[in-house]
C-alpha positions in Angstrom: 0.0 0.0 0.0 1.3 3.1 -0.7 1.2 6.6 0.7 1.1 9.5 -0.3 3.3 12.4 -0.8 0.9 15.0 0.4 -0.6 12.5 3.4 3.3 12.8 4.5 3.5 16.1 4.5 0.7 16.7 6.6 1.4 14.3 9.3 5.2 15.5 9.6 4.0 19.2 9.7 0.9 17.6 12.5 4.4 16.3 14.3 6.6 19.0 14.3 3.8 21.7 15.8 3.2 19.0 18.6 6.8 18.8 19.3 6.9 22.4 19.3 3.6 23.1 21.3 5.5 20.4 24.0 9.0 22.4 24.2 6.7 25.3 25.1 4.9 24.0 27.6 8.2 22.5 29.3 9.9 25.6 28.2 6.7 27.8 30.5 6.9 25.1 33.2 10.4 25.1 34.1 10.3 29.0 34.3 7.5 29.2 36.8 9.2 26.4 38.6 12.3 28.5 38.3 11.0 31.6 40.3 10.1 29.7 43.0 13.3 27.6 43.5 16.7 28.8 42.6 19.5 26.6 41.9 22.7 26.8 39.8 25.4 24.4 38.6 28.6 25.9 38.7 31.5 23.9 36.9 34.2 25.5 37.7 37.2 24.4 40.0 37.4 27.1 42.8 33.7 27.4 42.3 33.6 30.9 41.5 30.0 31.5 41.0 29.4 30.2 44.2 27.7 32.2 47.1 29.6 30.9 50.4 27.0 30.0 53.6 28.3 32.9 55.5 27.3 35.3 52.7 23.5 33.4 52.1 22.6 34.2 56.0 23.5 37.4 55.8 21.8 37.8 52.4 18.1 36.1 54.6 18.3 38.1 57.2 17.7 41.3 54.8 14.3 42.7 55.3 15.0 46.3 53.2 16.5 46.9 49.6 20.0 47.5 49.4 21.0 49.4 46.8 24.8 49.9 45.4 26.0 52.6 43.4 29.3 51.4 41.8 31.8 53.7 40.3 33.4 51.5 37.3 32.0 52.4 34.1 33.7 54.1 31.9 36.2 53.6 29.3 39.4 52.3 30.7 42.3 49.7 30.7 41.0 45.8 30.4 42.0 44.8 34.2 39.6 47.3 35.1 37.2 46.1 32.7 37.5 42.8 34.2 37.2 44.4 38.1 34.0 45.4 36.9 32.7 42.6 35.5 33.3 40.3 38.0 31.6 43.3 40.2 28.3 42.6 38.0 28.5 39.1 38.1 28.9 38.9 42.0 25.7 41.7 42.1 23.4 39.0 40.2 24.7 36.4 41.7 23.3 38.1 45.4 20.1 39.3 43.6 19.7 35.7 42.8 19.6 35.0 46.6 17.6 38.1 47.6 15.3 40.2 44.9 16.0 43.6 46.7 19.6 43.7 45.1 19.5 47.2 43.3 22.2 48.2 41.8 23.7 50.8 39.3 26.9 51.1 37.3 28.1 54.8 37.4 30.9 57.0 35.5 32.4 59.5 37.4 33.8 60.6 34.6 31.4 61.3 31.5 30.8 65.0 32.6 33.0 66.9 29.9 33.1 69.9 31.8 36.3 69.9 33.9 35.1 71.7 37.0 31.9 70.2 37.2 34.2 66.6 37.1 36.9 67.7 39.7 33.6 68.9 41.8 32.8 65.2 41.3 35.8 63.8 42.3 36.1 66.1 45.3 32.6 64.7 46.6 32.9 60.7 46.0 36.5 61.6 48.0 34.9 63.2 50.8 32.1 60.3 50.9 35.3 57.9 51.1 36.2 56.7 48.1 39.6 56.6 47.1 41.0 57.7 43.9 43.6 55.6 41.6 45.3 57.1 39.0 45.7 54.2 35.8 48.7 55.3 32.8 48.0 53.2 29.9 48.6 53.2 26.3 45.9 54.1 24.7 44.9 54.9 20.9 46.4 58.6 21.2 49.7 57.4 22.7 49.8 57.3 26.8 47.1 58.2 28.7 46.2 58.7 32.4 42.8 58.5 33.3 41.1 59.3 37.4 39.3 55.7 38.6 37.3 55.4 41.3 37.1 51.5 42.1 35.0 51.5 45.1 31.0 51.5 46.0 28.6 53.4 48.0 26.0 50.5 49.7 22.9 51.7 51.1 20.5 50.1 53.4 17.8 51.9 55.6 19.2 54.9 55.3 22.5 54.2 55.9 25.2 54.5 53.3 29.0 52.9 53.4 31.9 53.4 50.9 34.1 50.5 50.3 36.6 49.9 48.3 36.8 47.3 45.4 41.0 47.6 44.3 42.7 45.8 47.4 46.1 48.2 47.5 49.4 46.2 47.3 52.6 47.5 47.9 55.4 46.0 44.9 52.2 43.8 43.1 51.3 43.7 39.7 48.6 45.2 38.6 47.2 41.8 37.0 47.8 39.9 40.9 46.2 42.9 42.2 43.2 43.0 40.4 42.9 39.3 40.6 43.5 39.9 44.3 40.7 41.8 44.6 37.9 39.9 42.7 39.2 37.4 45.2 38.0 39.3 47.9 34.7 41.0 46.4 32.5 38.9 48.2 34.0 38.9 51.5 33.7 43.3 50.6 30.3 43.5 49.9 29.0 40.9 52.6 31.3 42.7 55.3 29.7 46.0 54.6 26.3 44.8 54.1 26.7 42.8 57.6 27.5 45.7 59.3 24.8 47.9 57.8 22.4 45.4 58.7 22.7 44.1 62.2 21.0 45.8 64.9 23.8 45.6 68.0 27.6 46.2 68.0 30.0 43.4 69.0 31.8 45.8 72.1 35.4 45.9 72.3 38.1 46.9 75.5 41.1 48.9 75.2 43.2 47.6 78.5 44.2 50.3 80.6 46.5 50.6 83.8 49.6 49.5 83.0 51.5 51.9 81.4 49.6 51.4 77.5 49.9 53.3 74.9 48.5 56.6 75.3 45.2 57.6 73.4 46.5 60.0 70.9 48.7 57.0 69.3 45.4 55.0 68.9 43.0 57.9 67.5 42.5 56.6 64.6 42.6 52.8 65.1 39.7 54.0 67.8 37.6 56.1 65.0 37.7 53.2 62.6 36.5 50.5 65.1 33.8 52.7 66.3 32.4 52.2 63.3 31.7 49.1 63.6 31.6 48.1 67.2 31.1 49.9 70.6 34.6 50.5 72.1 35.7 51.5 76.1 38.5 52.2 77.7 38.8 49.4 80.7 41.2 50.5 84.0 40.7 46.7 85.5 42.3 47.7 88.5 41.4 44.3 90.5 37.6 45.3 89.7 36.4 41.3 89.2 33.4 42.8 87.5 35.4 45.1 84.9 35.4 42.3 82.1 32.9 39.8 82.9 29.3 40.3 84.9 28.1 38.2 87.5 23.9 38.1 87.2 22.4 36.6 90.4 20.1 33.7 89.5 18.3 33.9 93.1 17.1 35.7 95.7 20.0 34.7 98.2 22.6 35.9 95.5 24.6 32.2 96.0 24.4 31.4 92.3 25.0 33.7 89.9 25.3 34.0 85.8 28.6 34.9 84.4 29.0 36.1 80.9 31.5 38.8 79.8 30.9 42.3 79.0 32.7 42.6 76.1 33.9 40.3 73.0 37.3 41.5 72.9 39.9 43.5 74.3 42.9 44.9 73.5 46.2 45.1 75.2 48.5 47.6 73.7 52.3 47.6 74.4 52.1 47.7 78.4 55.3 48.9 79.7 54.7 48.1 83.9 54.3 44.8 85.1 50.2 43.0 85.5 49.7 42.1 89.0 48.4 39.2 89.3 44.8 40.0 90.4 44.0 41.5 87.4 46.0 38.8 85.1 43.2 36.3 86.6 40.6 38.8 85.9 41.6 38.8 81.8 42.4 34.4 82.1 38.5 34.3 83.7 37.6 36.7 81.0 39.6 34.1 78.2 38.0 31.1 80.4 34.5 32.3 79.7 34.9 33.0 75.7 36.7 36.2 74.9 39.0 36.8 72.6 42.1 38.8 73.3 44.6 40.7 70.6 48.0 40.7 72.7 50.4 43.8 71.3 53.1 43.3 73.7 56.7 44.6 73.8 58.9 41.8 75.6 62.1 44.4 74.7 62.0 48.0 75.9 64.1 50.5 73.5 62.5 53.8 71.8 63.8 56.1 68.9 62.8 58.7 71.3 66.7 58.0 73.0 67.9 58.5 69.1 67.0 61.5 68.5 70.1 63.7 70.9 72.6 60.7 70.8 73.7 57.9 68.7 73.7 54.8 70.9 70.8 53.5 73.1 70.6 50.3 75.1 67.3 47.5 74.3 66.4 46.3 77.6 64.0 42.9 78.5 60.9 44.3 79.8 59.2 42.4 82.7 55.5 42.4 82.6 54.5 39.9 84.5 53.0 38.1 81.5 55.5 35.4 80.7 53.3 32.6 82.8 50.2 33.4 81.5 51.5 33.6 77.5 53.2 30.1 78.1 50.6 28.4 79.9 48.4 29.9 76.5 50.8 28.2 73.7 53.4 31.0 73.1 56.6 32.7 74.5 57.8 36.2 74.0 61.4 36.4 73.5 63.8 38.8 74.8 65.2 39.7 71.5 65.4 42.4 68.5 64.8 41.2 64.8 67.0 42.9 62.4 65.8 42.2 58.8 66.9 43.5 54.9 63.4 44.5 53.8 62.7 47.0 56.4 61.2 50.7 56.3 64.3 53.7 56.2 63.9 56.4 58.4 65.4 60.1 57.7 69.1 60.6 58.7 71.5 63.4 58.5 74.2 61.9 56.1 76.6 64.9 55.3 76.9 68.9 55.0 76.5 71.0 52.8 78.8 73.7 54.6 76.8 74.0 57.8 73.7 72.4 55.9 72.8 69.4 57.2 72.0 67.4 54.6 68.8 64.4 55.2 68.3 61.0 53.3 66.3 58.2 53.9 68.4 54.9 54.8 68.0 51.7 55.8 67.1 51.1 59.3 67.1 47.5 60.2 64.9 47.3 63.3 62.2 48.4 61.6 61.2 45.0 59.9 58.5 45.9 56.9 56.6 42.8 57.3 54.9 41.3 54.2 51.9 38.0 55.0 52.8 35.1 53.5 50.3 33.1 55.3 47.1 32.2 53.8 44.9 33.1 56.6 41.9 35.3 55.9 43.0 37.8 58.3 46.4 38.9 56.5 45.8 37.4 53.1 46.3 39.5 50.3 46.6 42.6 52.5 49.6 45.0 52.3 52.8 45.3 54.2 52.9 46.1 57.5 55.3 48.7 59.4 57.1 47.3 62.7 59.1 48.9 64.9 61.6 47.0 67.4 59.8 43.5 67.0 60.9 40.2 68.8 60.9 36.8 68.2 57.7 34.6 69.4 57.7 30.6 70.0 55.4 28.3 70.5 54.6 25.8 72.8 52.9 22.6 72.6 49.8 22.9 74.9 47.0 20.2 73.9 43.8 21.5 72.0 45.1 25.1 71.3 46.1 24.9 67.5 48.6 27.9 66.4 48.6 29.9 62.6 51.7 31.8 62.2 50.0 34.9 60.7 53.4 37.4 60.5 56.7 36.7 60.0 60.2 38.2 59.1 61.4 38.1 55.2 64.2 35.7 53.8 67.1 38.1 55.2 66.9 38.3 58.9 68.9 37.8 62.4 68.5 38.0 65.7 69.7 40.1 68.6 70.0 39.0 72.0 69.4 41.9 74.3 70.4 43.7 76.3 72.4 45.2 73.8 73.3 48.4 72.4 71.2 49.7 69.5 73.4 52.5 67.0 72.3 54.8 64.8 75.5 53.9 62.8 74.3 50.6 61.4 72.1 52.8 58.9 75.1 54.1 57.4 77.0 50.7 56.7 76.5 47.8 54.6 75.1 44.9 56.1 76.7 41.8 56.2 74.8 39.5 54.3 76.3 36.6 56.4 74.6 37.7 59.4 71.2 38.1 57.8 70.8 34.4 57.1 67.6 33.4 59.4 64.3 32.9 57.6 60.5 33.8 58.2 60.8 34.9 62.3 57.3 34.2 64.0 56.2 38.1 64.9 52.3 37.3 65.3 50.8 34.2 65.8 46.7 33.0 66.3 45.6 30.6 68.8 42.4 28.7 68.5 40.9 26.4 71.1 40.3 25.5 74.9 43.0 27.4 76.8 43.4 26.0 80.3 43.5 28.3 83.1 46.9 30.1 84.7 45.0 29.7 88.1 44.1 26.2 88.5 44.6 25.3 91.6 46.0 28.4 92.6 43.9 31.1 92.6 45.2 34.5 93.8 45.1 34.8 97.5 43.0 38.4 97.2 40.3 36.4 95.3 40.4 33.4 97.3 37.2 34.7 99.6 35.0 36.1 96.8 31.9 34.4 96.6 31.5 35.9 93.1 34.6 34.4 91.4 32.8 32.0 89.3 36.0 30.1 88.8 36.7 28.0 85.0 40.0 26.0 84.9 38.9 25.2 81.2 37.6 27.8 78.8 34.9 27.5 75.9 36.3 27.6 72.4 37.8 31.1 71.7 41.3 32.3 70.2 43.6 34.9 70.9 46.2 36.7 68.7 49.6 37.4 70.0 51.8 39.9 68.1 55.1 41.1 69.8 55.3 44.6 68.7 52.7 47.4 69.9 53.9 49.5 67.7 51.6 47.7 64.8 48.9 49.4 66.3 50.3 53.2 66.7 49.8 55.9 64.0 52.2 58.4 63.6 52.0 62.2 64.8 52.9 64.7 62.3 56.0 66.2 62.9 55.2 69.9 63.1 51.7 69.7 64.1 51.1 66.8 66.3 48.5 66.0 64.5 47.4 62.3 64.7 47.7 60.4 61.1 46.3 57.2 59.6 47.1 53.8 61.1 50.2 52.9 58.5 51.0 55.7 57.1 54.6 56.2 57.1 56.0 60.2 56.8 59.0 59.0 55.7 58.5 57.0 52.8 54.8 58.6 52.4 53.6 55.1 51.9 50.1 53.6 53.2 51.1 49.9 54.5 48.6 47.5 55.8 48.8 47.7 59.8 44.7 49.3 59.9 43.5 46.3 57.8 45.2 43.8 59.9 44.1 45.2 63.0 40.4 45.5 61.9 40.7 41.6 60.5 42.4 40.5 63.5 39.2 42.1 65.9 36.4 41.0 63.3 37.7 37.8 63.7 38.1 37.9 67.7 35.5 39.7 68.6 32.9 38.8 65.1 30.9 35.4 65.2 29.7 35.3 61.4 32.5 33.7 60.1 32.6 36.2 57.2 36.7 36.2 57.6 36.6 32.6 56.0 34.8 34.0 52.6 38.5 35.9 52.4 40.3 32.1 52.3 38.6 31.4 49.0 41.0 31.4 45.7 39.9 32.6 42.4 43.1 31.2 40.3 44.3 34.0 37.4 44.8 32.2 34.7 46.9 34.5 32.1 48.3 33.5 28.5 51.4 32.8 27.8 53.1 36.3 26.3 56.2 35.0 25.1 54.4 31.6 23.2 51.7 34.9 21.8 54.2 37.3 20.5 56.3 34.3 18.8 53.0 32.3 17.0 51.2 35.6 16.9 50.1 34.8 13.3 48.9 31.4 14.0 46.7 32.4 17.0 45.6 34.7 14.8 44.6 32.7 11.7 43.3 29.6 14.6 40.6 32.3 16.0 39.5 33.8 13.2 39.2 30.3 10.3 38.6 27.9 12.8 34.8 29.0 13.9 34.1 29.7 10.4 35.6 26.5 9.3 34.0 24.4 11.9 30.1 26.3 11.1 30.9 25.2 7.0 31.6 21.6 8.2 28.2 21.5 10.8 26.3 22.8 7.6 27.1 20.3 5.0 26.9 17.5 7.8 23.4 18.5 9.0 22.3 19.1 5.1 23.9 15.4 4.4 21.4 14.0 7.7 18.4 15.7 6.1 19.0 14.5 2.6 19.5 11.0 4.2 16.0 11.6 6.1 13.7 13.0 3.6 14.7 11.0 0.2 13.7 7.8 1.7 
C-alpha cells in the first residue's frame, strides 16, 4: 500500500507543531518552577559562582532593599574592565539570593566639563572613596585616566563606601586585580553585615599598665567605632570590669557569668600586671573572649635616638610570661634585624653647615609582608614594625597555632640587652649575618585554653563568693603579636597631629597595619564567620606572552578560520542527515 506524498506532508507538519507546542509547555513550566526555586550548577574548579554559607545568611536576614552605586563604568584599561565585571556578576549572583539587590553602574567621569568633574571627584573623596590614578597606552599614545574602584552600599538609610581595588605595595597590577575579585565577596558581605545588624560586638582597650596613650590610637579607635562599641577598661582588680556576675536567686549564692565585652585589646604595656588582674583577663579568656595581645617583651625607643647615637634594648618584665606560656606561646627577649625593612630620615653629610637628610635603611624596623594564607592577613599590604621580637610556640593540647606574620628571607637575631646605633644605617650589612628565615612576629591561637589559676587562685580572690572560677575555657582564640607599635599611627611632625594607622611620613607610603588590625578584631570579637569567605581562591589564569608574541600569526589565523571552518563543516553534515532523512 502506498502513501502518499501529500498525506506525509501533513502528518510530519501535525508532528513538528506537537513537538513544538511540547517544548513550550516544558519551556513555561520550568520558568515558573524556576522563580520559586533557585539553583545553579557551577562547573568551575574554585567554584567561583558560588555564594559561600556565611554570605546566604546574611543575604536572609535582609528585610529592606539594598542598593549599590558602583563607580566603574567608563572607558578604561582591560583589568579594570575585568574588576568590573566580576563586580556585575557577584551583584546577580546576590540578587539571585535576595530580589531587593538594586544596583547601578556609574561613570564618574562622562561630565566633559572639567570643574563640574573635579567637583565630582572632590565629593565621591569626601564620601570615602579613594581615587587611583591608571597610565596606559591608549589609541592617542599614553594616557592617564582618574578611577574610582570602590561602592557606596545603602540600606535603611544608611550608606558605606568600600573599596573594590585591594592596594598592594610591589604587586602587579594583573595579581592585584585578581587579588581583589578574590575578595569582592567577602567586601560586599562585610559591609552589608554591618549595615544590617542591629547591636555592635563591644570591644576593651586595657588600661592601667602603662599602654599606649590615646592619641597613638585615634585613629585605630575612630575606625573600630564604626563598627563596634569601644571602652577604655582600667581593671584595677575590679572582678566585675570584664565579665558580669547576674544573680540567678534571691539569696545571691548562684550567679550568671558572661563577659561584658567580645574583645579587648592590650597595647604595648610597659609596667608589670599584678596578678589580680592577670586572673581577671584568664577568667575573661575562660569564659569565651578573645584577646589581641600587642606586647613589647624588649623595651628601646627612637625617642633615646633623636640627641645621641647609641641607646641600650632592655627585656621588659610584665609579669606576663606565665600566663603567655601556659596559653601556647613565649615572647622572646630579643630584636629582629631584617633586609626589607622601612628607612627612616638621617642626617648623612653637609653642605657647609647644611645638614643634609636621606632616607636609609634602618634595620629594626622589619616591613613585614603576610605570606600566610589566613583570611586575616591574606592579600593585605605590608605592615610597618618597629623594634619587634621573636615569638615561639609551645605545645599545649587543644590550642592549634597559625603563624599569621613573620620576618622576610634576610633576617637575624639580637639577643638583648644590647646596644642599639644609629650607625648601622650608614654601613653595609653583612649579608652573612642576615641568614635566618620567616621569624614568628604574630601568631593566632584557636581552642580550649586552660587556666593560669588552676589550683592556685590569687590569694586576694580566694574569699570572693563571686569568682565563678573556669579551669577550662569554651572555644575562643587569641592573637599574639610582639610589637605594639603595629597598632600606633604616627604624629605629624610639626603639628602633632594624629595620622592614619600605616601611614609612614618617611617614605609617604600607606602599609597594611589598619586592615590587619580590623581583620584581627572582626575575627576575635565577630561570630559570622565572614573572615573565612577571604580564604577562598579565584586562580588567574593569564596567557602565555612570550608563546603569543612568537606564534602571533597562527593564533591569529586559529581564532579567526577555525569557527568559520567548523560552522561550514556542521552545515554540510546537517544538510547530508536531512538529505538522508527525507529522500527515503
Amino acid at each position: 500500500m502506498k502513501v502518499k506524498k501529500g498525506n506525509i506532508k501533513r502528518v510530519n507538519k501535525k508532528q513538528a507543531f506537537m513537538q513544538l507546542g511540547i517544548a513550550l509547555i516544558v519551556l513555561i513550566c520550568v520558568n515558573i518552577i524556576g522563580q520559586y526555586f533557585f539553583t545553579r550548577l557551577d562547573l568551575t574548579a574554585e567554584k567561583r559562582y558560588t555564594l559561600t554559607e556565611a554570605s546566604k545568611n546574611i543575604l536572609k536576614n535582609l528585610n529592606d532593599i539594598v542598593f549599590v552605586e558602583v563607580y566603574l563604568e567608563g572607558d578604561f584599561p582591560s583589568s579594570f574592565k575585568r574588576l568590573r565585571n566580576a563586580t556585575r556578576e557577584l551583584l546577580d549572583d546576590m540578587r539571585a539570593y535576595h530580589s531587593d539587590i538594586e544596583y547601578e553602574f556609574v561613570n564618574p567621569s562622562e561630565n566633559p566639563n572639567a570643574e563640574e568633574r573635579s567637583n565630582t571627584y572632590r565629593l565621591l573623596i569626601e564620601r570615602g572613596l579613594k581615587e587611583t590614578a591608571v597610565t596606559y597606552q591608549g589609541k592617542e599614545g599614553v594616557t592617564q585616566q582618574i578611577i574610582f574602584p570602590g561602592a557606596f552600599i545603602t540600606y535603611k538609610g544608611r550608606r558605606m563606601p568600600i573599596q573594590l581595588l585591594q592596594d598592594q605595595m610591589g604587586v602587579p597590577i594583573e595579581e592585584m586585580i585578581n587579588n581583589s575579585i578574590q575578595n569582592l565577596e567577602f567586601t560586599f558581605m562585610n559591609a552589608i553585615h554591618k549595615l544590617s545588624r542591629f547591636q555592635k560586638p563591644r570591644v576593651a582597650f586595657i588600661k592601667g599598665h602603662g599602654e599606649l596613650e590615646d592619641h597613638f590610637l585615634i585613629d585605630v579607635r575612630k575606625m573600630l567605632s564604626e563598627d563596634y562599641t569601644v571602652d577604655n577598661v582600667v581593671i584595677d582588680g575590679n572582678i566585675n570590669s570584664l565579665t558580669t556576675r547576674d544573680a540567678k536567686d534571691s539569696t545571691n549564692t548562684s550567679f550568671r557569668y558572661r563577659n561584658l565585652y567580645d574583645a579587648i585589646i592590650i597595647t604595648q604595656p610597659t609596667e608589670a600586671f599584678l596578678e589580680k588582674d592577670k586572673f581577671i583577663i584568664d577568667q575573661f579568656i575562660m569564659h569565651g573572649g578573645g584577646v589581641l595581645w600587642l606586647i613589647d617583651p624588649v623595651s628601646v625607643s627612637m625617642d633615646s635616638l633623636q640627641n645621641q647615637n647609641v641607646t641600650y634594648a632592655t627585656p621588659l618584665k610584665l609579669n606576663l610570661d606565665d600566663q603567655l606560656f601556659e596559653y601556647g606561646v613565649r615572647l622572646n627577649p630579643d630584636l629582629i634585624m631584617d633586609i626589607n625593612c622601612l628607612p627612616i630620615t638621617m642626617v648623612t653629610g653637609f653642605t657647609g653647615s647644611t645638614p643634609q637628610f636621606n632616607l636609609v635603611p634602618w634595620y629594626y624596623f622589619p616591613l613585614i609582608t603576610p605570606i600566610s594564607t589566613h583570611p586575616i592577613v591574606r592579600n593585605i599590604n605590608a605592615l610597618k614594625t618597629q623594634f619587634v621580637s621573636t615569638i615561639d610556640t609551645v605545645d599545649v593540647s587543644g590550642v592549634k597555632k597559625t603563624i599569621l606574620l613573620s620576618s622576610s628571607d634576610y633576617s637575624r637575631i639580637v639577643r638583648v640587652p644590647a646596644p642599639i646605633d644609629l650607625n648601622v644605617a650608614r654601613q653595609k650589612p653583612d649579608m652573612k649575618l642576615y641568614s635566618k628565615k620567616h621569624l614568628p612576629v604574630a601568631v593566632l591561637l584557636e581552642g580550649k585554653f586552660n587556666s593560669l589559676y588552676a589550683y592556685r587562685v590569687p590569694p586576694s580572690l580566694s574569699n570572693e563568693p563571686m569568682i565563678g572560677f573556669q579551669e577550662k575555657s569554651k572555644e575562643t582564640a587569641m592573637i599574639i603579636v610582639s610589637d605594639g607599635d603595629i597598632i600606633r599611627n604616627q604624629l605629624h611632625r610639626k603639628t602633632g597631629e594624629p595620622l592614619p594607622l600605616g601611614y609612614d611620613q618617611d617614605t609617604k607610603l600607606f602599609l597594611g597595619n589598619s586592615d590587619f588590625i580590623l581583620n584581627a578584631i572582626s575575627y576575635l570579637a565577630d561570630n559570622n564567620n565572614l573572615l573565612s569567605i577571604r580564604s577562598r581562591e579565584l586562580k588567574i589564569r593569564l596567557m602565555d606572552k612570550t608563546i603569543i608574541e612568537q606564534d602571533r600569526l597562527f593564533w591569529q589565523i586559529l581564532n579567526v578560520v577555525a569557527p568559520i571552518v567548523l560552522i561550514v563543516i556542521f552545515g554540510f553534515i546537517w544538510i547530508f542527515v536531512r538529505k538522508r532523512r527525507y529522500t527515503k
